[in-house]
Residue frames as qw, qx, qy, qz and C-alpha x, y, z in Angstrom:
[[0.812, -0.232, -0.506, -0.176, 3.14, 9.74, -21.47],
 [0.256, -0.448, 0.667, -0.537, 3.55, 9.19, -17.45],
 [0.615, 0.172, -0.761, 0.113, 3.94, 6.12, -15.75],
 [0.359, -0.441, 0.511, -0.644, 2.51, 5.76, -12.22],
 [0.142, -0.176, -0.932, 0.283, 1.57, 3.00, -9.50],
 [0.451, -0.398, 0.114, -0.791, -1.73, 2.46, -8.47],
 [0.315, 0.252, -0.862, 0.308, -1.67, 0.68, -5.81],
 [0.700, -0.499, -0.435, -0.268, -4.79, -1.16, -3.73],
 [0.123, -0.498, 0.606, -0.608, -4.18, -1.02, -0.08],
 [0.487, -0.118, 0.762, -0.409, -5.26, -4.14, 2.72],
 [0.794, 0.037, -0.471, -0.382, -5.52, -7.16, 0.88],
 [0.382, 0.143, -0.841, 0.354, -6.20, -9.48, 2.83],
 [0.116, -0.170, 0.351, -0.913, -8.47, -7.69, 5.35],
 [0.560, 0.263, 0.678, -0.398, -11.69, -9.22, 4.17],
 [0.494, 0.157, 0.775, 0.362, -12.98, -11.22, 1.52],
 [0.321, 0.842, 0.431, -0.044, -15.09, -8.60, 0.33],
 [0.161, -0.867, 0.267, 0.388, -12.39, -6.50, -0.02],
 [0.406, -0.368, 0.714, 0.436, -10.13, -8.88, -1.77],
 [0.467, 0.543, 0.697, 0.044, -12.90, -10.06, -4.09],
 [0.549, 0.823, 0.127, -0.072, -13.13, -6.48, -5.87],
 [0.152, -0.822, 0.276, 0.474, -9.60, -5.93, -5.64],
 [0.521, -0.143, 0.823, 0.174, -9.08, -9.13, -7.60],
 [0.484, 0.738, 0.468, 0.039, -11.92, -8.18, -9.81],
 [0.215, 0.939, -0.073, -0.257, -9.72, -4.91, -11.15],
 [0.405, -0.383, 0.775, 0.297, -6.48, -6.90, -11.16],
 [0.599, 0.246, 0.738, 0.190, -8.42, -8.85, -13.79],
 [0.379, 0.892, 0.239, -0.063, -9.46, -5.63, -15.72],
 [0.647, 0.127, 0.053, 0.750, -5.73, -4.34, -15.65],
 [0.147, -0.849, -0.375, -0.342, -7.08, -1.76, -13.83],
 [0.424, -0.858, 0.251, -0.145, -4.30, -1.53, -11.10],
 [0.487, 0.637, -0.592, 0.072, -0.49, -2.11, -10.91],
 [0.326, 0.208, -0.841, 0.379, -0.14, -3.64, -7.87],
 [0.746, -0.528, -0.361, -0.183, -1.71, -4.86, -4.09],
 [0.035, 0.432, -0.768, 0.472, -0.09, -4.33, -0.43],
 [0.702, -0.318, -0.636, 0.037, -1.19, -7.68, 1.69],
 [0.341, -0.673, 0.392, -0.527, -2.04, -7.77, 5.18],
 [0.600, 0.258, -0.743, -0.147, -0.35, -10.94, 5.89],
 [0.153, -0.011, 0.864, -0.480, -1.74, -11.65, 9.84],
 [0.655, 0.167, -0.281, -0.682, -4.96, -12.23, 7.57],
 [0.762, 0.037, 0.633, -0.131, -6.76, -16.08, 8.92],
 [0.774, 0.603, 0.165, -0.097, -7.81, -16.17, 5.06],
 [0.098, 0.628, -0.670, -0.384, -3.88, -15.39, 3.37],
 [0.385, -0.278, 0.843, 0.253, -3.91, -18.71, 2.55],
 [0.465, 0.588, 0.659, 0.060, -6.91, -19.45, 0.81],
 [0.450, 0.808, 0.347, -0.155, -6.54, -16.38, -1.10],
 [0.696, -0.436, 0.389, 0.418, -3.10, -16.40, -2.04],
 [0.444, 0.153, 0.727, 0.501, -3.45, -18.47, -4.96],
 [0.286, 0.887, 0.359, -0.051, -5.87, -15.89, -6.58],
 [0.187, -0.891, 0.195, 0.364, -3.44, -13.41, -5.63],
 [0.547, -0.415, 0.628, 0.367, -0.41, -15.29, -7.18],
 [0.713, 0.328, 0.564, 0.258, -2.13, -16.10, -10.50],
 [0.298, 0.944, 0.108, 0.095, -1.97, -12.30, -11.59],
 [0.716, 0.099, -0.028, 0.690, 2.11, -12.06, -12.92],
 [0.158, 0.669, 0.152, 0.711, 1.74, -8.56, -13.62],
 [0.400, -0.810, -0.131, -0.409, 0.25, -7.27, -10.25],
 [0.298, 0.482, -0.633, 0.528, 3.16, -6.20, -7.59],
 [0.793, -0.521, -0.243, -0.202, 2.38, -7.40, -4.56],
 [0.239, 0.552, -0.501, 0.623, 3.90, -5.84, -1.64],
 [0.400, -0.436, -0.743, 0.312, 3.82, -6.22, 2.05],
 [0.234, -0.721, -0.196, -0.622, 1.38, -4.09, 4.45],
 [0.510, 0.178, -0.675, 0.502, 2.76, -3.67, 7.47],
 [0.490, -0.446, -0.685, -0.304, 1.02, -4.11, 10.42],
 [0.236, 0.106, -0.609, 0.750, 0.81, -2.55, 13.77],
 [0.395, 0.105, 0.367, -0.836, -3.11, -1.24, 14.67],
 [0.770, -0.063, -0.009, -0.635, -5.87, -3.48, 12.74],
 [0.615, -0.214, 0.663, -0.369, -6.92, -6.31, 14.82],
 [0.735, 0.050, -0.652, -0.181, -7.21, -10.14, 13.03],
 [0.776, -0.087, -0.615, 0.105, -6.59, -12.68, 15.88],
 [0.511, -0.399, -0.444, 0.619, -4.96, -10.67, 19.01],
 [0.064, -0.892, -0.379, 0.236, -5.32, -7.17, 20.18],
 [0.566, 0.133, 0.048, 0.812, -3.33, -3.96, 19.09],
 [0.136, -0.645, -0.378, 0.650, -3.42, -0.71, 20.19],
 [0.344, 0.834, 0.379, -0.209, -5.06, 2.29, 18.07],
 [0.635, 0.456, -0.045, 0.622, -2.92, 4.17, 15.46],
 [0.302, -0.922, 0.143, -0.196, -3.22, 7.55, 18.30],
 [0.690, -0.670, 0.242, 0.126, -1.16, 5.11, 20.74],
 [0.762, 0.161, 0.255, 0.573, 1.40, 3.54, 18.16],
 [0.398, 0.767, -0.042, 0.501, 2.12, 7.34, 16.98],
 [0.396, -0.863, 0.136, -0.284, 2.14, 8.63, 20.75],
 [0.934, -0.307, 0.171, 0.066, 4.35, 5.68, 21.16],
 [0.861, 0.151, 0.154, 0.460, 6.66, 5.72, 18.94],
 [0.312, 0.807, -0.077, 0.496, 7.42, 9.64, 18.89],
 [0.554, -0.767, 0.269, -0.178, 8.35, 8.81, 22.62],
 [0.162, 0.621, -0.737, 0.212, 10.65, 6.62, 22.09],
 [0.461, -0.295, 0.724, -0.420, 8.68, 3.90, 23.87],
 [0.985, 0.073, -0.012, -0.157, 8.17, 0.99, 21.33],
 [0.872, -0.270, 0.398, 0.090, 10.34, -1.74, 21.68],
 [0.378, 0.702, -0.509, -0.324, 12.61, -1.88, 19.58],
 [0.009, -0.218, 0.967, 0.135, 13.15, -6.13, 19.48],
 [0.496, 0.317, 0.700, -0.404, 9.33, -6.29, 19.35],
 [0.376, 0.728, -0.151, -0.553, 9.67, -4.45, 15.96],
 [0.053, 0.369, -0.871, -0.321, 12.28, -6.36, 14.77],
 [0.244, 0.052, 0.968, 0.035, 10.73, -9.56, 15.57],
 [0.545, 0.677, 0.303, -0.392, 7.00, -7.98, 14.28],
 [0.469, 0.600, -0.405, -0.505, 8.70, -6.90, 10.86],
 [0.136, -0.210, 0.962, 0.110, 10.54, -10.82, 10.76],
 [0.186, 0.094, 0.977, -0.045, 7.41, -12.50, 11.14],
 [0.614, 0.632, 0.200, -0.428, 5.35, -10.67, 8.84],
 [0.240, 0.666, -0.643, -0.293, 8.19, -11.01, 6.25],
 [0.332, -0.131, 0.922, -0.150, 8.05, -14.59, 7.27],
 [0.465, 0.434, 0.685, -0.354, 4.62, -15.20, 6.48],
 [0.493, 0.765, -0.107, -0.400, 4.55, -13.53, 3.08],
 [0.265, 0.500, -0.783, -0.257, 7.34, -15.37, 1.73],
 [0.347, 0.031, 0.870, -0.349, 5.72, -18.61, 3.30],
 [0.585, 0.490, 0.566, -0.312, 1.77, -18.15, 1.85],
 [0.376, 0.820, -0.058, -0.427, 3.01, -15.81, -1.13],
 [0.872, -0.042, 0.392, 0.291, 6.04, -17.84, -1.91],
 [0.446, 0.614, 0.104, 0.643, 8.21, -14.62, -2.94],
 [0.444, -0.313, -0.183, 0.820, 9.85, -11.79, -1.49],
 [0.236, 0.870, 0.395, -0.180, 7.47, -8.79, -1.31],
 [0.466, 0.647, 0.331, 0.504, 7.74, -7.20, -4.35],
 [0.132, 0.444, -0.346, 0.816, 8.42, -3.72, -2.30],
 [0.357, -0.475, -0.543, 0.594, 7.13, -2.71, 1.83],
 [0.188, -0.585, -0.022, -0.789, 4.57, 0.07, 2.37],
 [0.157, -0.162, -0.920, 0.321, 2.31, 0.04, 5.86],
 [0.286, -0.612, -0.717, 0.173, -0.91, -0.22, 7.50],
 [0.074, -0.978, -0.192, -0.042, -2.15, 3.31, 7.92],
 [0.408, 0.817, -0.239, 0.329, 1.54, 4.58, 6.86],
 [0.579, -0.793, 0.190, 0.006, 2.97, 3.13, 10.25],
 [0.868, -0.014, 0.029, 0.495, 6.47, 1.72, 8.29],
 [0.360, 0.562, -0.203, 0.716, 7.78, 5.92, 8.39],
 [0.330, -0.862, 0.027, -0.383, 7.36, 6.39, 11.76],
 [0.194, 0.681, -0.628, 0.322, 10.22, 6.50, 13.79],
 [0.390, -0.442, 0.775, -0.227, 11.48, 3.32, 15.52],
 [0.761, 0.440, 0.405, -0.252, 9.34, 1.55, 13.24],
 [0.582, 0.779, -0.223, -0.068, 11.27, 2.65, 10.15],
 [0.036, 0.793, -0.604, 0.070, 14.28, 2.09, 11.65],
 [0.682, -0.143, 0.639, -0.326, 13.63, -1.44, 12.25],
 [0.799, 0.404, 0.424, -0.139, 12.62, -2.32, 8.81],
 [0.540, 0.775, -0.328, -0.007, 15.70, -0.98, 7.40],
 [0.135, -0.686, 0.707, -0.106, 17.54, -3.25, 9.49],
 [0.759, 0.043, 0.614, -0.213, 15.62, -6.13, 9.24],
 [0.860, 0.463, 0.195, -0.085, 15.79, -5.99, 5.70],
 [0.497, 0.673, -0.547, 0.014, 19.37, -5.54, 4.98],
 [0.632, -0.418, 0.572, -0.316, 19.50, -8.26, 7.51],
 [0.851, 0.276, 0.435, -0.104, 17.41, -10.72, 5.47],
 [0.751, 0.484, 0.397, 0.211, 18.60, -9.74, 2.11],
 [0.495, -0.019, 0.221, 0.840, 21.70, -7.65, 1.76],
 [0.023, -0.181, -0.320, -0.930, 19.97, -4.70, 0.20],
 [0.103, 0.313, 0.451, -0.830, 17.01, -2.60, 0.79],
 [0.219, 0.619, 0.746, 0.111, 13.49, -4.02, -0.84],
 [0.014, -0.380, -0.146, -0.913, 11.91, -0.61, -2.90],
 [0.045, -0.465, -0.759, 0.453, 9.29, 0.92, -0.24],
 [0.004, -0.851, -0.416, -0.320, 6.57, 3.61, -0.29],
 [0.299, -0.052, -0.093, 0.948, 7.18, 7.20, 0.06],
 [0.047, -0.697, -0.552, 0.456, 4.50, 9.75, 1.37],
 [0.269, -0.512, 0.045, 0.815, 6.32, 12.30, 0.50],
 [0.534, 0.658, 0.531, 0.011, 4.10, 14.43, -2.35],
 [0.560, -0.012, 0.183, 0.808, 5.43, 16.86, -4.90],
 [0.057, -0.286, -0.061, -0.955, 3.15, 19.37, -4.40],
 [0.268, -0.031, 0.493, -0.827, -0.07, 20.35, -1.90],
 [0.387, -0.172, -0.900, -0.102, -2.31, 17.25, -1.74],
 [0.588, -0.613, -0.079, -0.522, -4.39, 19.29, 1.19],
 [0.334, -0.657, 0.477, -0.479, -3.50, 19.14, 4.95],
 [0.892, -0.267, 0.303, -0.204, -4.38, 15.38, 5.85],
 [0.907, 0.330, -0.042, 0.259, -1.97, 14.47, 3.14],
 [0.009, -0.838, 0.322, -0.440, 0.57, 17.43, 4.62],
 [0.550, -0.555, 0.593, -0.196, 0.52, 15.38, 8.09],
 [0.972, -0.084, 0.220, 0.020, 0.69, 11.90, 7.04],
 [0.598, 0.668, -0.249, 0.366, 4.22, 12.87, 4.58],
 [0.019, -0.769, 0.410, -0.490, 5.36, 14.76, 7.84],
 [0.853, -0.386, 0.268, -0.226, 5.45, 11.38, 10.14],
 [0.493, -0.613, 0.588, 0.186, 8.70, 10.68, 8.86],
 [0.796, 0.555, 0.241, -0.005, 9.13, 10.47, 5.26],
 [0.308, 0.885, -0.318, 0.141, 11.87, 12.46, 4.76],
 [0.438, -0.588, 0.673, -0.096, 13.56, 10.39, 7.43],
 [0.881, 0.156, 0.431, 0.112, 13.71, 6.87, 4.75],
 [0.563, -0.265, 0.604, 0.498, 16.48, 6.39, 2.48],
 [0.624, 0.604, 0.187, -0.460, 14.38, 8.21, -0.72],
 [0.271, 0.443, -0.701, -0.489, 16.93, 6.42, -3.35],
 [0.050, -0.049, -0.997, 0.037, 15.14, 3.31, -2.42],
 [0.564, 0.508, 0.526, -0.384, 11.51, 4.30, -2.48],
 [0.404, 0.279, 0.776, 0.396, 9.62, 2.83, -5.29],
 [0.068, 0.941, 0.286, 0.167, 7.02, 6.53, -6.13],
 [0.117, -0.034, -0.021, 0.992, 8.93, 10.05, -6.93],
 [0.251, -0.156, -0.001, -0.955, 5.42, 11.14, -5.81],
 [0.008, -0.144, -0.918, 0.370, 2.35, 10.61, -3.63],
 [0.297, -0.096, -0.047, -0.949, -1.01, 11.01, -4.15],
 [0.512, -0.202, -0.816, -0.177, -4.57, 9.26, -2.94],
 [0.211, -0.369, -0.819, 0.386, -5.50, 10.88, 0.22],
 [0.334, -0.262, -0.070, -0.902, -8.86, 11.98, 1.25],
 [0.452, -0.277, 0.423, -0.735, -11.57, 11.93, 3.66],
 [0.025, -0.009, 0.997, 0.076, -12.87, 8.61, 2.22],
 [0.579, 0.470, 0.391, -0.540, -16.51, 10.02, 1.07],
 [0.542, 0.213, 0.763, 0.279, -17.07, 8.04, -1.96],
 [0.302, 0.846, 0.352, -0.263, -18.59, 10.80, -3.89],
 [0.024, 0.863, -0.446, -0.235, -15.26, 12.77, -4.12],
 [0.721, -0.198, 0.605, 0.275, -13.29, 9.77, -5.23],
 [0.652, 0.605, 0.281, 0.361, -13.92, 10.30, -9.11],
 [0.129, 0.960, -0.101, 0.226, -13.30, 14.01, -8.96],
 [0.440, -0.758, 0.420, 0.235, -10.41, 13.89, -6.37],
 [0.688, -0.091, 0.627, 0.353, -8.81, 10.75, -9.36],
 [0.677, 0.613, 0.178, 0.366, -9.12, 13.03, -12.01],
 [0.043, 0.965, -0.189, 0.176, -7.27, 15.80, -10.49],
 [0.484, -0.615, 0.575, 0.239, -4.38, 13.30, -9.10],
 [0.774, 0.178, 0.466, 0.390, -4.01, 11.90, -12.54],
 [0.205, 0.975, 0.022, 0.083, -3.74, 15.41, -13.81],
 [0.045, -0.947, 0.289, -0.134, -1.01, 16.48, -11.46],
 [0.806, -0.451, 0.341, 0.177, 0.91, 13.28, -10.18],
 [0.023, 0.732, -0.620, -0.281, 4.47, 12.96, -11.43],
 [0.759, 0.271, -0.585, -0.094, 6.00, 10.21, -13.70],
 [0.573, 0.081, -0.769, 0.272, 6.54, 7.03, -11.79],
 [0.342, -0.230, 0.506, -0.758, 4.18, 8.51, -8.59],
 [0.237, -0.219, -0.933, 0.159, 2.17, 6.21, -6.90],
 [0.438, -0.221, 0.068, -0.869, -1.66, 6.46, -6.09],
 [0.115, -0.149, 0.892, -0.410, -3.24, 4.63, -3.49],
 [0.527, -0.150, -0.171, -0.819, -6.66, 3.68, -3.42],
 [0.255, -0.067, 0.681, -0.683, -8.85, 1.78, -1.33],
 [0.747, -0.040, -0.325, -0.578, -11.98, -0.36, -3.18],
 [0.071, 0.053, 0.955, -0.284, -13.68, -3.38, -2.49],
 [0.397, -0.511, -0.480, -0.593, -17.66, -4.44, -1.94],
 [0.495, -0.571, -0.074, -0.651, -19.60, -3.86, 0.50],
 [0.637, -0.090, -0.738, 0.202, -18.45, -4.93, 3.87],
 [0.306, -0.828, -0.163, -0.441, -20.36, -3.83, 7.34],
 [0.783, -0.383, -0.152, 0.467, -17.64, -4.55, 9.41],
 [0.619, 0.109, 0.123, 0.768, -15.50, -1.89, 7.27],
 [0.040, -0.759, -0.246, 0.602, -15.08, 1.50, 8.64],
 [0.110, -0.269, 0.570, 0.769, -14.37, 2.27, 4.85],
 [0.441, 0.389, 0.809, -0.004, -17.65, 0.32, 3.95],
 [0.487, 0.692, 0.487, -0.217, -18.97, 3.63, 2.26],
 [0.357, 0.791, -0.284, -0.407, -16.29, 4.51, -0.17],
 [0.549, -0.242, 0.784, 0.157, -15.03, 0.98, -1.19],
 [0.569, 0.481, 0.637, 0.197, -17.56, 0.04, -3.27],
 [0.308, 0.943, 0.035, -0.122, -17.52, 3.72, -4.87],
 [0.007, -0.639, 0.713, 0.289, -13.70, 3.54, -5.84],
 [0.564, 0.018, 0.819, 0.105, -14.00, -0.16, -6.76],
 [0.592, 0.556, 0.533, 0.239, -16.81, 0.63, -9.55],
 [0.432, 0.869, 0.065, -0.234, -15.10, 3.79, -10.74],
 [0.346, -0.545, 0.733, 0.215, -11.71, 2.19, -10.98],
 [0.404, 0.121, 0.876, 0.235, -13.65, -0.49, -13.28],
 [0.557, 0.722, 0.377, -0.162, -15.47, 1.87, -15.60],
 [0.471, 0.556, 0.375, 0.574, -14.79, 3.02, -18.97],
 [0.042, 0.917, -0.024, 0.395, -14.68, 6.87, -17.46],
 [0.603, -0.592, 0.418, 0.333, -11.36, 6.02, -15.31],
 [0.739, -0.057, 0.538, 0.401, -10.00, 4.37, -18.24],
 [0.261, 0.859, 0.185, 0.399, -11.34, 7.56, -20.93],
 [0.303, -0.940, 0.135, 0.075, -9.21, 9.60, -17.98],
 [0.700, -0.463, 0.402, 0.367, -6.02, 7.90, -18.21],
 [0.504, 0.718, 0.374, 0.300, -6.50, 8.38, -22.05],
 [0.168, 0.906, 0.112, 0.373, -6.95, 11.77, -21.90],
 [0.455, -0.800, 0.309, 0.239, -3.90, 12.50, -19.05],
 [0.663, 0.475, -0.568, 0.111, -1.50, 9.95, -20.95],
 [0.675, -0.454, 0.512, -0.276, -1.50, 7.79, -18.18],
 [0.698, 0.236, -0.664, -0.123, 0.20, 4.13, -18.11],
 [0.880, -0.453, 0.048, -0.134, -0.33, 1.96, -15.33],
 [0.105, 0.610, -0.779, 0.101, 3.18, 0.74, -14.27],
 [0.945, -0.192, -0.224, -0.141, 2.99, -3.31, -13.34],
 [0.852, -0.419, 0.208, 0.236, 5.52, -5.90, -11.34],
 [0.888, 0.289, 0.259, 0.245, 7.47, -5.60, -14.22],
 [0.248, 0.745, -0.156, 0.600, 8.96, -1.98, -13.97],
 [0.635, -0.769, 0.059, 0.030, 10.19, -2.62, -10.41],
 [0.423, 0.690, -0.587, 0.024, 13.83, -2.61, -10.10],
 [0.768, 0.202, -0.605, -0.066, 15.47, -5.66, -10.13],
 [0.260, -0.795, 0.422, -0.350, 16.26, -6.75, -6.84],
 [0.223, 0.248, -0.943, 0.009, 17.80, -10.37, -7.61],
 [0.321, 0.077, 0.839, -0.432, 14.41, -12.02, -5.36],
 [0.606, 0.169, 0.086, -0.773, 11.51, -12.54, -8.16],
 [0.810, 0.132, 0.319, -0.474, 10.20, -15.16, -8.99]]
């Protein structure tokens, strides 16, 4: 039997989105949610969020998708930050006042800290959020790790190589990574039986559902991960791998739950 995260990515983002993740939460269908917490809606959809004990619920750090003010593309924020030319008190005060806001709408310390299109390993960025958080709380919240234990194909190759190895790995919450592809909805079954095959105990797979939203450059593999995530041939897979869905409850302790 193996234990892994699967973890939803951008609640918060849009109601359609939140709506199916909420709908799998209810199936026990996924272990956990990361929030985007500069989200108008956090509040109203909190309390949904909150009612599922079980479901971890982490923070998504933010740096490239737009809610209320502008932000520059993920191109510049890499080009930026491998130069050496974000701020480095704009970070801080960015990680503060997302941290802020989550403990505020969520009423809890995020359960662990991944980001927005993977932007919490990239250098100055990372380095921020390990100060900020032994700032806030003495110790170092569990985070996400990229970093895969075997060849996950090239797009997963670069995103590991933006500065995973450079995070504290006794403190990431996955001893393995698995969940990226091109986002064609087709591949999504096949690609999820072959990372439940190979992922390691206690690895973490992302995924990415929701309905239908035309705003969302994702719009056409949401709904296709949403409704195989919620059939009876996801759940006949985990069967047949010995999968176990890991929940809030196998996080390690970090004196701040609930």
């Amino acid at each position: 039997m193996r234990s892994i995260w699967l973890i939803a990515d951008d609640f918060g983002q849009a109601e359609a989105i939140d709506r199916g993740i909420l709908t799998l939460a209810l199936q026990g269908r996924i272990s956990g949610t990361s929030v985007l917490v500069e989200s108008p809606r956090l509040v109203e959809c909190a309390g949904l969020l909150r009612e599922h004990k079980e479901l971890a619920r982490g923070l998504h750090f933010n740096l490239t998708h737009v809610f209320d003010k502008a932000r520059p593309g993920l191109r510049q924020v890499l080009l930026a930050a491998y130069t050496g030319r974000l701020v480095a008190d704009d970070l801080v005060r960015a990680w503060h006042q997302q941290l802020d806001r989550f403990e505020k709408v969520l009423q809890q310390v995020p359960d662990y800290i991944d980001g927005h299109q993977h932007v919490h390993q990239l250098p100055q960025v990372r380095e921020a959020m390990l100060q900020v958080m032994t700032q806030r709380y003495g110790q170092l919240l569990p985070f996400r790790s990229t970093l895969t234990k075997q060849a996950r194909g090239f797009k997963a190759f670069v995103i590991a190589s933006l500065g995973a190895r450079r995070l504290p790995q006794q403190h990431c919450m996955n001893s393995d990574f698995a969940g990226v592809y091109g986002f064609q909805g087709k591949e999504f079954a096949k690609k999820m039986a072959t990372w439940l095959s190979d992922i390691a105990d206690r690895g973490l797979i992302m995924c990415h559902p929701g309905e239908t939203d035309e705003a969302d450059p994702l719009r056409a593999s949401r709904p296709m991960e949403l409704k195989y995530l919620g059939s009876e041939a996801f759940n006949e897979a985990c069967e047949r791998q010995k999968i176990r869905l890991l929940s809030r409850q196998d996080l390690p302790v970090t004196g701040f739950k609930e």
